[in-house]
N, C-alpha and C positions, 0 to 999 in steps of 0.2 A: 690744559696747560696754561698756565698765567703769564702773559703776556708782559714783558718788560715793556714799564714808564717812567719817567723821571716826576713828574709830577705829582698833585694829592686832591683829593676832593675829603670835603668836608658838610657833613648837612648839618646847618645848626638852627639851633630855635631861638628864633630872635624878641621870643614872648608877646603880651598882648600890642607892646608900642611904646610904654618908658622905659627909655636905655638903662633906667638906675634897674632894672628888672632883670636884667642879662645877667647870668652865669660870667664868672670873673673868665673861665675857660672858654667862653661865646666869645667875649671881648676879645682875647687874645687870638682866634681865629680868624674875626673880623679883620684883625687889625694886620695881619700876616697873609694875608691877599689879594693875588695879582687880579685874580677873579672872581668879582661875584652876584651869580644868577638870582635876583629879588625878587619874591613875589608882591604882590598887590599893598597886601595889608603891612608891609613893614616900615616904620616909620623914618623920615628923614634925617632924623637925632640920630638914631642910630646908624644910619650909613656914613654920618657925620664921624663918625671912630674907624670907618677904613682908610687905607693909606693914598695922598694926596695922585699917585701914582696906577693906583687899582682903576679897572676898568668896572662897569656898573652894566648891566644888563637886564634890564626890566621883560620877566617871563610871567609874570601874572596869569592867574588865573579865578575870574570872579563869575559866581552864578548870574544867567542872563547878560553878560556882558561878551565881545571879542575875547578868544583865550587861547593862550600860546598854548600850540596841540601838545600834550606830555612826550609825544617821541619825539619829538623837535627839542624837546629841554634835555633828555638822556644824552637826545645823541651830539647835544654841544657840551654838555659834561666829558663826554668820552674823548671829544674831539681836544678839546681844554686841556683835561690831564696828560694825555697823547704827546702834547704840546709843551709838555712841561711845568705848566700853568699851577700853580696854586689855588683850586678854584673851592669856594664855599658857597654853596644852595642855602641863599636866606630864606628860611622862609619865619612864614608869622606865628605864633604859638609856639608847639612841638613840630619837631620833623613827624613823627610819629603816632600824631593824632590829627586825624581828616589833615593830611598835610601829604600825603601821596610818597612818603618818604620808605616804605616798604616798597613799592615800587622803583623808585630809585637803586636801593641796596642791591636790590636783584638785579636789574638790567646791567650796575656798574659791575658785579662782581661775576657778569656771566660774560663779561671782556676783559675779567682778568684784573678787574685795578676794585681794590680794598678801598673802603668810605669809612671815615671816621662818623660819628653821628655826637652830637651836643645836644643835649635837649634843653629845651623851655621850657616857663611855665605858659602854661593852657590857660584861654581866654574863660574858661569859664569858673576854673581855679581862683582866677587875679581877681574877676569880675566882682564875687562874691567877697572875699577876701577885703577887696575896697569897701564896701558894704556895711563891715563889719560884722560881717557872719560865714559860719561854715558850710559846707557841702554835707560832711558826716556827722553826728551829735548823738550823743549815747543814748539821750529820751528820744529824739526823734526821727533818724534815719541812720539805719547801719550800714548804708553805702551808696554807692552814687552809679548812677550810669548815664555816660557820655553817648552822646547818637544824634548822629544828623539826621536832621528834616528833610535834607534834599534828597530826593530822589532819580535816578541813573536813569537815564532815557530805557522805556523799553521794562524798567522795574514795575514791581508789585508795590515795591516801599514794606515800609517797617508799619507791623501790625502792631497798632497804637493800644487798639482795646487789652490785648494781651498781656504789651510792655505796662501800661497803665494798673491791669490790676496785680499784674507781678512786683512792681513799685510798692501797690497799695500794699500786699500782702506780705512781703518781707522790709516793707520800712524803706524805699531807697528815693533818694532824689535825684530828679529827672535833670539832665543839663542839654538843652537841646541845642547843638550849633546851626546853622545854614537851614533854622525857622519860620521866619517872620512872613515871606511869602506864603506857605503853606501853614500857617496858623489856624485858620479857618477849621480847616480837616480835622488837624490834630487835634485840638480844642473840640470840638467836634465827639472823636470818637473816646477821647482821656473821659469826656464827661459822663458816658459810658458805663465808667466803671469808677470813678472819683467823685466826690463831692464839690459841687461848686465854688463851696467854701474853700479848695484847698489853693494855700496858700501860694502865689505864682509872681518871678519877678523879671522884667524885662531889662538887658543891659547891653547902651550902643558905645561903638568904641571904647573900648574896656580899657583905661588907664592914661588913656589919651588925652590933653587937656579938655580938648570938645566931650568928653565924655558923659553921658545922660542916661537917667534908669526911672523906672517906675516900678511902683512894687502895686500887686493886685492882689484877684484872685484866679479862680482858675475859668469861674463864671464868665468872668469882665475882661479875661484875658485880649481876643480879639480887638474888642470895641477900648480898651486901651490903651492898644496899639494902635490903633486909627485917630482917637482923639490926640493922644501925646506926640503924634508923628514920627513914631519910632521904626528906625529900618536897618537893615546889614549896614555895616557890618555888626549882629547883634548875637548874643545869648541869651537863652530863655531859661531859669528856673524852676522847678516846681517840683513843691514838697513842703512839708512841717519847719525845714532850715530856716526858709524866707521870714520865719516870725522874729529871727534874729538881726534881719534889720532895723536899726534906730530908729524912733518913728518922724526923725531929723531929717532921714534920707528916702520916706518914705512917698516919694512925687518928683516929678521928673525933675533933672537939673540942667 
């Protein structure tokens, strides 16, 4: 039975970090709440567009760092809209990609209170996009797959050799988020079954004025990352795309 609330939640994707990036319909949720739960990666520009009256709640959540436990965040959602609250779950990117916002849906809708959902663009969309180059490209990948690096306490992880030669063999570009720790491996096992040569590009703070990228290969990947001192928050590349970078923007910035 659905439980009567006067309130509303909203999870909306507050993209890689330039507010010019926001969904006109992001904006206007931002801007229309009492409350809203932030995670980590969302920039201060954009909290800058909620209303002088809205309350700010920092729930973050960063690999290797202190992190507000997930049931601790549902269950001030719950309590929030209960409350009558206007509340919106910022988070960075999409709700809905590595962004725990399937989660969310669920827990809220099994108390009864319906979630609106807004989506972002994806840091590794933007990232490239900045670049000036694609993800898909008709000579050189017929599609992309998105997959985290990090792995769940207690996992196996993502069997790299597999996804690597499944890439190589139907054409697709790898976009790896929550990486750069675990590069070693990955790099590692891709070489496996990829060429050295294949083209790989690293990208920190995705659109953010601090923002910095190196383009490599797939050989050099690691030892590029340590030279360049590149770290989270970052996206990792790789694939035939990356040749569509300018050879302008071809070193870190």
């Amino acid at each position: 039975m659905t439980e009567m609330n006067t309130g509303s939640c909203t999870l909306v994707g507050a993209g890689p970090g330039d507010p010019e990036l926001l969904t006109v319909k992001a904006v206007k949720a931002i801007g229309a709440a009492t409350l809203l739960l932030v995670d980590d990666l969302v920039s201060e520009a954009i909290l800058a567009l909620a209303p002088a009256s809205a309350r700010i709640v920092y729930v973050g959540k960063r690999g290797g760092c202190k992190s507000t436990p997930q049931a601790h965040i549902e269950a001030l959602m719950v309590e929030a809209v209960r409350a009558g609250e206007s509340v919106v779950r910022l988070k960075g990117g999409d709700p809905f990609i590595f962004g725990r916002g399937g989660e969310e849906v669920q827990h809220l809708a099994s108390k009864g209170i319906s979630v609106q959902v807004v989506n972002g663009i994806t840091a590794g969309l933007a990232g490239m996009t900045l670049l000036g180059a694609p993800l898909t490209h008709r000579r050189h990948a017929h599609g992309v797959v998105l997959i985290t690096g990090h792995n769940q306490p207690g996992e196996t992880g993502t069997d790299w050799r597999q996804l690597g030669a499944t890439a190589r063999d139907a054409r697709l570009t790898l976009v790896i988020y929550m990486g750069v720790t675990s590069c070693a491996r990955i790099q590692s096992e891709l070489l496996t079954v990829l060429p050295a040569g294949t083209p790989a590009a690293v990208i920190q703070h995705v659109s953010l004025p601090q923002q910095r990228h190196a383009v490599t290969t797939l050989g050099e990947l690691q030892d590029t990352i340590e030279r360049e001192r590149l770290a989270s928050p970052s996206v990792i590349v790789i694939g035939d795309v990356v040749q569509g970078v300018s050879a302008a923007s071809s070193t870190a910035a």
